[in-house]
DRENFI-858491 format. One record per atom (N, C-alpha, C, O): x, y, z; residue in three letters. Coordinates in steps of 0.05 Angstrom, whole numbers, plus 5000, padded with zeros to 4 digits. Example, Ala and Ser with C-alpha at 12.3 -4.5 7.8 and 13.67 -1.06 7.14 Angstrom:
526448865156ala/524649105156ala/526449345156ala/528549345169ala/525749555142ser/527349795143ser/525850015157ser/526850235161ser/
//
This chain:
645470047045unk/648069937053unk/648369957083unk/647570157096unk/649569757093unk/650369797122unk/652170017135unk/654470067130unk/650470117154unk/651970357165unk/654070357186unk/655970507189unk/652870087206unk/655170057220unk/658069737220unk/658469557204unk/659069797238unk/662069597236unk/660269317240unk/660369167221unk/658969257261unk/657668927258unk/654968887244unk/653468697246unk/654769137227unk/652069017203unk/653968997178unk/653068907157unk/656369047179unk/658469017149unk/659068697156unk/659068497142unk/659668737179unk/661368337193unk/658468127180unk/658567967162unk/656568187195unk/654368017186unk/653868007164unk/653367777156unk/653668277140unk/653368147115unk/655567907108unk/654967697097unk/658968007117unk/660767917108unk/660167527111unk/660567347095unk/659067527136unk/658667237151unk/656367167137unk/656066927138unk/655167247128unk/652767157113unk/652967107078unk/651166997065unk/655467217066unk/656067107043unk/658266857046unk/658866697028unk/659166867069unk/661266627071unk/659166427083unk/660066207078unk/656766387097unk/655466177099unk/653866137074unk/654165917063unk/652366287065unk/651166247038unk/652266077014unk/650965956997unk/655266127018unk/656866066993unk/657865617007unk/658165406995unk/657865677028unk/658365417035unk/655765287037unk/655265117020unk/653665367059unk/650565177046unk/651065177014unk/652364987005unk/650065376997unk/649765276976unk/651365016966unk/650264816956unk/653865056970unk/655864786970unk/654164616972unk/652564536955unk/654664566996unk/652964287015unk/651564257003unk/651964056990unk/648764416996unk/646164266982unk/647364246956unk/647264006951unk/648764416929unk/649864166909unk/650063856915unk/649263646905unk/652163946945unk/653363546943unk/651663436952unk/651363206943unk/650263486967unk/647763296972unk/646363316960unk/644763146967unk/645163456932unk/642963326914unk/645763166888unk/645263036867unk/647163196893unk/649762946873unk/648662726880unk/647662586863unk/648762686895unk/649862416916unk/646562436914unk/646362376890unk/644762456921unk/642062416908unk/641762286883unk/641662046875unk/641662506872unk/641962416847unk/643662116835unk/642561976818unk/646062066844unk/647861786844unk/645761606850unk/645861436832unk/643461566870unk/642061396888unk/640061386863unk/640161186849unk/638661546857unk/636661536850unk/638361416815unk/638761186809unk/638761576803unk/640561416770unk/641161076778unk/640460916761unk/642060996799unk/642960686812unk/639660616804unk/638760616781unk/638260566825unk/634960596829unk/634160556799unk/633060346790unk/634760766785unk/632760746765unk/633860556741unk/632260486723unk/637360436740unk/639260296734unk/637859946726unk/637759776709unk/636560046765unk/635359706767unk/637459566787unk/636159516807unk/639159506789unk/642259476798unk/641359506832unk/640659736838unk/641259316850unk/639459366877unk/643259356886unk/643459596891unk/644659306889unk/647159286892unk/648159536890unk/648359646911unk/648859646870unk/649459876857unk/648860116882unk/650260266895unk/645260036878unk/643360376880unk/644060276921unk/643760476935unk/644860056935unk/644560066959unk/647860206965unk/648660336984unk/648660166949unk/653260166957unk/652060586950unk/652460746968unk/651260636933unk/650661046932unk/649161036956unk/650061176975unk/647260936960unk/645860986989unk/647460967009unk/646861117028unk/648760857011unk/650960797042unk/652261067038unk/652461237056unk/653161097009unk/655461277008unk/653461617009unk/654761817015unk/651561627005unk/649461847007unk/649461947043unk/650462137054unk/648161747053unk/646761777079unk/649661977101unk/648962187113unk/651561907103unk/653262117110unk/653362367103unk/654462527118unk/652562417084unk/653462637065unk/650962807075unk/651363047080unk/647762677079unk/645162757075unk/645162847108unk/644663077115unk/645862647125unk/645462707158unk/647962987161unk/648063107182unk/649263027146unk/652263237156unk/650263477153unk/649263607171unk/649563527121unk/646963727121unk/645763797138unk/645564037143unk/644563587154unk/642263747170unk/643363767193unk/641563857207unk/646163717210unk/647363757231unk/648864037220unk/648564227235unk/650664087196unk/650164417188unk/647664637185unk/647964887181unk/644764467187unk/643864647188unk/642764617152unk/640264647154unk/643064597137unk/643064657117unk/639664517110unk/637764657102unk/639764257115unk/636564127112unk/635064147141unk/636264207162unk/632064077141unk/631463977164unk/631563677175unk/630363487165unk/632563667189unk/632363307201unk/629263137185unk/629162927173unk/627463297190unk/625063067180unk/625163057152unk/624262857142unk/626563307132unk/626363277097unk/628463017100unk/628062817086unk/630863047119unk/632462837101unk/631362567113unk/632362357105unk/629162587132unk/628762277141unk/627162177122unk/626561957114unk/626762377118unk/623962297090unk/624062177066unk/622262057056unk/627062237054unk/627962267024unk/629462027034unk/629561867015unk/630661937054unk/633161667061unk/630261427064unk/630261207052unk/628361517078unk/626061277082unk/625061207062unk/624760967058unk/624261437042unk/623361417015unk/625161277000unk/624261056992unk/627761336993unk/629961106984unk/630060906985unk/629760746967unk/630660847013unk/630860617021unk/628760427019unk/629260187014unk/625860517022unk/623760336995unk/623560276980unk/622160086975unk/625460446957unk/625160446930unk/627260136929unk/626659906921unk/629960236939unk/631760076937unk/631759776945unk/632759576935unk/629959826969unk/628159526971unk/626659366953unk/626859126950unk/624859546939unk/624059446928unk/624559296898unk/623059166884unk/627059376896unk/628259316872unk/628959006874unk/629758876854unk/628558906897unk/630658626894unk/627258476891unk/627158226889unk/625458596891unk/623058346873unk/621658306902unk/622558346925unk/618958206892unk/618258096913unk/618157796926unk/617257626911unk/618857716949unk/620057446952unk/617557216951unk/615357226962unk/618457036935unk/616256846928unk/614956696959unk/616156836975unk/613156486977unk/612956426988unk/611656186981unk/610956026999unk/
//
């Protein structure tokens, strides 16, 4: 157990950030999850209107800190393929 006054503050600060990341990453794997159920729906309409509504939610994360900038570039690039690719490929 902590012996002194600012190792008690830091645990204290460290269950009040813990308890809010954890937050954050729930709502950002929701809002994942929304994208990806759209996606797998078929619905290119649908899965792009969760992606709009995602990508705020995904970039706030990693400006708290909570993800790294390259996981969420990764998982929005990766999406955003998927979601592309849903509307077919264009005849020529």
């Amino acid at each position: 157990m902590a012996n002194t006054a600012s190792a008690r503050k830091r645990i204290r600060q460290t269950e009040k950030r813990t308890i809010r990341n954890r937050a954050r990453r729930s709502r950002v794997r929701t809002f994942l999850r929304k994208v990806e159920h759209a996606i797998s729906g078929g619905d290119q309409t649908q899965a792009r209107d969760a992606f709009r509504a995602a990508q705020p939610e995904l970039h706030r994360a990693v400006t708290k800190g909570v993800f790294h900038r390259n996981t969420i570039a990764r998982k929005l690039s990766r999406l955003s393929a998927r979601i592309k690719a849903l509307g077919g490929a264009p005849t020529a």
